[in-house]
N, C-alpha and C positions, 0 to 999 in steps of 0.2 A: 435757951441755955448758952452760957460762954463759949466759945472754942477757942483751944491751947493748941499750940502746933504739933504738941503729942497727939491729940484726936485726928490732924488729917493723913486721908491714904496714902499709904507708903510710895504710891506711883505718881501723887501727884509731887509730894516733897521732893522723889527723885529727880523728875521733869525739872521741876525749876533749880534745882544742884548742878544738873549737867546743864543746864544753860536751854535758853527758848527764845522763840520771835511770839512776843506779847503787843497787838494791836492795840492801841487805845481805840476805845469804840464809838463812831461817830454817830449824833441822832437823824434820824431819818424825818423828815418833814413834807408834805404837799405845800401846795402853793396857799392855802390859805394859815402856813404855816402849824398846822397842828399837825402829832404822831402819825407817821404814814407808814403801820404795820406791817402791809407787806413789803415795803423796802428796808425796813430795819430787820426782818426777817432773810432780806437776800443776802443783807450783810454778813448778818452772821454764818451764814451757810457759806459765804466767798469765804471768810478767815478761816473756817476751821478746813476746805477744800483743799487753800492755798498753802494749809500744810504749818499755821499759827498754833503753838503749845500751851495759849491760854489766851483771855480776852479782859480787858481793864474798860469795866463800863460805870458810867455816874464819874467819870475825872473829865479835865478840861476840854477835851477833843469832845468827850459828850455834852459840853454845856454844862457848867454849873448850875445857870438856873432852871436845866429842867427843876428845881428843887422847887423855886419859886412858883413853879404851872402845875403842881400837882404829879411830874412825871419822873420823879426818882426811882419810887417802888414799881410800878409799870414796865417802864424802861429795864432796870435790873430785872425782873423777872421774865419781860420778854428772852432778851441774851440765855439766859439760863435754859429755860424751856425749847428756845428754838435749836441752839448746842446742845442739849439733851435728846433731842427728837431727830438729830441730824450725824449723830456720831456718837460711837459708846466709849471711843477712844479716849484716856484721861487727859482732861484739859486743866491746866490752872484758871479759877476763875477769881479773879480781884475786881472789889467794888472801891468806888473813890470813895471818900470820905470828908469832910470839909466842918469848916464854922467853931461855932464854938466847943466845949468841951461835953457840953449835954447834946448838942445836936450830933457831933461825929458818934456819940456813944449812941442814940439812937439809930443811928443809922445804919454804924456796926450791925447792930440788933436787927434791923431789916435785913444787910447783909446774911445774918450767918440764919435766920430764919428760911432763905432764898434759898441755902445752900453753897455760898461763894466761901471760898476758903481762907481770904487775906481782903486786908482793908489796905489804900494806898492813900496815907493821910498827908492831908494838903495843910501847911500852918500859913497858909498868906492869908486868912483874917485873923491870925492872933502875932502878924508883923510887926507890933508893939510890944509886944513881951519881952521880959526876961528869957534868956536861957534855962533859968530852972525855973520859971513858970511852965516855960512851950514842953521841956521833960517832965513835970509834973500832968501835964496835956495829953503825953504820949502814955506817960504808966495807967491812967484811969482810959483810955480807951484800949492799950492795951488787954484788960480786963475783959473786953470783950469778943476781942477779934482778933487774929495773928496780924504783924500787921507790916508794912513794908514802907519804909521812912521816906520821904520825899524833897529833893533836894530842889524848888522850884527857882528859874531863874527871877532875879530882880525885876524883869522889864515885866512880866506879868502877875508881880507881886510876893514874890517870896521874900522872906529875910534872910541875909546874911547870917550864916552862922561857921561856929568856931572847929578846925579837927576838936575840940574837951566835947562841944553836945555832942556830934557825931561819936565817941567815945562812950559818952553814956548810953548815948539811945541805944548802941547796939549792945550793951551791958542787957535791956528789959528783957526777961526771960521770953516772951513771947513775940521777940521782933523774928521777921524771918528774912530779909533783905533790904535792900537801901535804892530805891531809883537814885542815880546822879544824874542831875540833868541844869545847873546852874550855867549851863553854856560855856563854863569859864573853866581851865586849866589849873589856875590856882585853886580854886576851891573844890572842885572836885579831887584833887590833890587833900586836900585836908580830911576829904571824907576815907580815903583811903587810911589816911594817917592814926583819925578816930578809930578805923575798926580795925587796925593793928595793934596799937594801944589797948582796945579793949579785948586783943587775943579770943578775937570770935569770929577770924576769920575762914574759918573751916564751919563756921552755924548761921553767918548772915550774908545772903547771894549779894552781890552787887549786879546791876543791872543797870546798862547805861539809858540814860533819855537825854543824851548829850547829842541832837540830833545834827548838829553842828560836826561832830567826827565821829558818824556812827562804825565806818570800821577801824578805821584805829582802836578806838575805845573797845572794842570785841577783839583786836588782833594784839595787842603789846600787854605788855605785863606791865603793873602798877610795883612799884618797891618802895618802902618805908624801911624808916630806921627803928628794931627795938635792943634795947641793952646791948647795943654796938656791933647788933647782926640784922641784917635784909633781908624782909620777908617780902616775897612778891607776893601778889593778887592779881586777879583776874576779873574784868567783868562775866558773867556767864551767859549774859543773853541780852537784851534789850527788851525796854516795856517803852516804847514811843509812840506819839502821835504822826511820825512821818511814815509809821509802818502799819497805817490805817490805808495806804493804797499802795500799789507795787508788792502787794504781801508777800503773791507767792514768789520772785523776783527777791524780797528780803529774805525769806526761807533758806531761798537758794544760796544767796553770799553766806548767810552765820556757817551753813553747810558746807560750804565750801573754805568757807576760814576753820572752821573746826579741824577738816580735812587733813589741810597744810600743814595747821599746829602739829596734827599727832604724827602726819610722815614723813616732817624735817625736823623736827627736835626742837620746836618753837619760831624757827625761821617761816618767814613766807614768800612767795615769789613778790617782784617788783610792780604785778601789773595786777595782784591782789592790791597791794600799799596804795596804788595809784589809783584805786577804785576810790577809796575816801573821798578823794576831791570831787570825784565827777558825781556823788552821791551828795554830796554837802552841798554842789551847784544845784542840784533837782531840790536838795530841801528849801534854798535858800529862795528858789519860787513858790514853790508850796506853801511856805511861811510867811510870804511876804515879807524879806527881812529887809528890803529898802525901802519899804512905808511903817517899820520899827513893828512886824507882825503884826499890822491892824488885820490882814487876811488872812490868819496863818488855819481855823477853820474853816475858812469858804475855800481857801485854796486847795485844801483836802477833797471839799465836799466836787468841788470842780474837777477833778479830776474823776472821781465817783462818778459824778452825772457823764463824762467825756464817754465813759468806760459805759453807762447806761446805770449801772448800781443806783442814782441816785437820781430823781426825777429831773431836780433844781438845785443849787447852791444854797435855799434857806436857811437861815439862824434863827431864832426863837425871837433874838433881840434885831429887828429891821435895819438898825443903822450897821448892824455886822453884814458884810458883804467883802467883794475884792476890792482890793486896794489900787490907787492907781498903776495903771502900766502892768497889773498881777496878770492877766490875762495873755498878754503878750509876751511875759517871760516865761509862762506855759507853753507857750504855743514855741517858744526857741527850746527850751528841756525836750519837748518832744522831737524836734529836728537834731539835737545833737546828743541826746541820749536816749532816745527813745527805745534802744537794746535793750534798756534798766528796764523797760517797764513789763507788765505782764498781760497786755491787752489781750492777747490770742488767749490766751489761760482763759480770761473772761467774757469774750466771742464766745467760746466754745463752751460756755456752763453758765449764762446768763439766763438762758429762760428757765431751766431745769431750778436755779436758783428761786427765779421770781415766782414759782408756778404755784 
């Protein structure tokens, strides 16, 4: 059957309103690269641990082509069942979504069959489209899933689009928030503009995957102009792939910028602000952004394995690995911020994890 974001529980709707740290969820592999259950099962028990108010599995952090190996429905079901059997606490759970307009809809349909509440639909294979082709894409999967818009950067495929789609999309009665994450100021900027315009910004969360200025983008207010008055917004949480490790470390900041928001009247202190920087320099290793993200997976997954989480750095596809020199700007992130991270969190609850 369909679900409308009237059918989901009231507790989980809240969660994502007042804002959350949403992991993308990384796949777990052995070395002869197939599904290695029990460490995709430690994962999940790490996020929901470290204090993550929902989990985004089947999107790019998980591999697109699990789709292609047979391990889309697997994978999503795993996440579900092992958050279910690990905590009765309400979690948001979002499944990715991808391809063309019969396969995101099927997929949906395995989604909301699983139980996951929102789809997070990816249009970098219909990056040929119309603008009201790709909303014509969005209202028929819409129909099946609540669903959360996605603003994917260029470099790994997304299209440019306009504040007008952004406008529409958040018009579909069943959207429920917007990832931004086109890496870029200007456009992200438009998305804001789109869901002032379409005066729904009190019904569609924005949620940065701007992993490039993760606390800015959760500390400052967005403003747009409508009929010659300023409405700000706010991101309310992050749905990223950077917050696939360092979890409970990301828990801790959105918590701690929340804080500040509510006990200086939007102000925050200077050594919150300055935290940006020193979080964009740990992503920009993780990601590999001086070999253009060829690592920005394996970087993840390496830091997983650093921690024990994850056996090996495998990807599905072989030639996915680190990038040159990725290994070494690890290895400097951990000498000069190694405070950011949450290793001891994971010393201390690793086998209870794996067990």
């Amino acid at each position: 059957m369909p679900l409308n974001r009237s059918d989901l529980p009231e507790d989980v709707l809240a969660l994502l309103a007042q804002g959350t740290v949403i992991p993308a969820h990384p796949l777990a592999l052995n070395a002869q690269r197939q599904f290695d259950r029990q460490r995709q099962r430690a994962l999940t028990r790490y996020y929901v641990d470290a204090g993550a108010g929902g989990l985004a599995v089947g999107v790019h952090t998980t591999q697109f082509s699990i789709r292609e190996r047979g391990l889309y429905e697997p994978v999503l079901r795993a996440a579900m069942e092992d958050r279910l059997a690990w905590s009765s606490r309400p979690m948001v759970m979002i499944a990715g979504l991808c391809g063309s307009t019969a396969q995101a809809r099927a997929e949906a349909q395995i989604a909301v069959g699983l139980g996951y509440h929102a789809g997070l639909l990816s249009l970098a294979a219909l990056a040929h489209c119309s603008e009201d082709e790709l909303i014509a894409h969005c209202e028929a999967v819409a129909q099946e899933i609540p669903l959360i818009g996605f603003y994917l950067q260029t470099v790994v495929g997304g299209p440019i689009l306009s504040s007008d789609f952004w406008r529409r999309f958040a018009l579909i009665p069943n959207v429920l928030a917007i990832k931004v994450a086109p890496f870029n100021r200007y456009r992200s900027i438009d998305v804001v503009r789109g869901l002032v315009d379409a005066r729904a910004e009190d019904r569609v969360f924005l949620y940065t995957g701007n992993d490039d200025h993760i606390v800015l983008d959760l500390a400052l207010p967005f403003t747009a102009m409508r009929e010659g008055q300023a409405v700000s917004v706010r991101f309310r949480g992050g749905l990223l792939g950077h917050w696939s490790v360092w979890t409970a470390s990301a828990a801790k900041q959105l918590a701690q910028i929340k804080a500040e928001l509510a006990a200086h009247g939007g102000a925050l202190s200077p050594e919150l602000l300055a935290l940006d920087s020193r979080v964009t320099d740990c992503n920009a290793a993780f990601f590999d952004v001086r070999n253009n993200f060829h690592g920005c997976i394996a970087g993840c997954h390496e830091v997983l394995r650093r921690q024990g989480l994850l056996e090996g750095i495998w990807c599905l596809d072989p030639a996915e690995g680190l990038g040159a020199g990725q290994s070494e700007e690890i290895d400097r992130i951990y000498q000069a911020h190694g405070d950011l991270s949450d290793d001891a969190f994971v010393r201390e609850n690793l086998q209870r994890w794996l067990s």
